[in-house]
C-alpha angles and dihedrals in degrees: 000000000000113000105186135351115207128189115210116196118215093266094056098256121136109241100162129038126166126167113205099184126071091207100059115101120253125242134208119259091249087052084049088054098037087051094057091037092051096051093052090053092050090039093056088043102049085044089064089050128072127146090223116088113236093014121118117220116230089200136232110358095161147011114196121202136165094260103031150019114216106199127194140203117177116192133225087268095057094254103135125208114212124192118187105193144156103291097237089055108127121235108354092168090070087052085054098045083044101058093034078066087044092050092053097044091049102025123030089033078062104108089189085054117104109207113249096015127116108292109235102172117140096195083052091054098038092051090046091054093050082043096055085044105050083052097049100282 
C-alpha cells in the first residue's frame, strides 16, 4: 500500500503533496513543509558521506521502519520523488520512476508550468492517483 507521495523541488520546497490512505494521520501545512525541508537538509548531507574512498553518495534512497518504507528518487534536475509506503510493498523504485513519467508528460510539458512552483494539474494528480491504484494504492 502507498501511503503519501511528496515532490521536492531543487531548492527543498515542497511543491507536491498527496495522502492515499484515509488512516494516516494528517499533518499541518507547516509539517507538511518541515518534513520536506528536513529531508532535503539530511538528503544533501548523507550524499557528501560514503564510507568508500573515491565514490560519490547519491544520499538518502531509502529509510526503512517498522511501519513504513520512505523511498526516494531524485532526477537529474535535483527534484526528488518520495514514496512512503507499507514496508513489504514490492518494488516501490518502478512507482517512483512511474510517476516521475507521469510528472513530465502532465507537468513540465506543461507550457503554463513554472518550474519549481506548486504543481496544480488536475490530469497529474488524476494519473497519479490511477497509477497508486493500479499498484495497491
Amino acid at each position: 500500500m502507498i501511503f503519501s507521495v511528496y515532490i521536492i523541488n531543487k531548492a527543498g520546497g515542497l511543491i507536491y503533496q498527496k495522502d492515499f490512505n484515509e488512516g494516516l494521520a494528517k499533518l499541518t501545512s507547516n509539517e507538511y513543509l518541515v518534513l520536506a525541508g528536513t529531508f532535503h537538509s539530511v538528503h544533501a548531507i548523507t550524499s557528501k558521506i560514503s564510507p568508500v574512498r573515491n565514490v560519490t553518495s547519491t544520499g538518502l534512497e531509502v529509510l526503512e521502519a517498522d511501519t513504513f518504507k520512505l523511498c526516494c528518487y531524485q532526477t537529474l534536475t535535483g527534484t526528488k520523488f518520495l514514496i512512503i509506503a507499507d514496508p513489504n510493498h514490492p518494488n516501490i523504485d518502478n512507482v517512483l520512476r512511474r510517476a516521475y513519467d507521469i510528472y513530465s508528460d502532465y507537468v513540465m510539458k506543461n507550457p503554463f508550468y513554472a518550474p519549481e512552483m506548486p504543481i496544480r494539474s488536475e490530469l497529474f494528480d488524476l494519473n497519479l492517483a490511477k497509477l497508486i491504484k493500479s499498484v495497491g494504492g
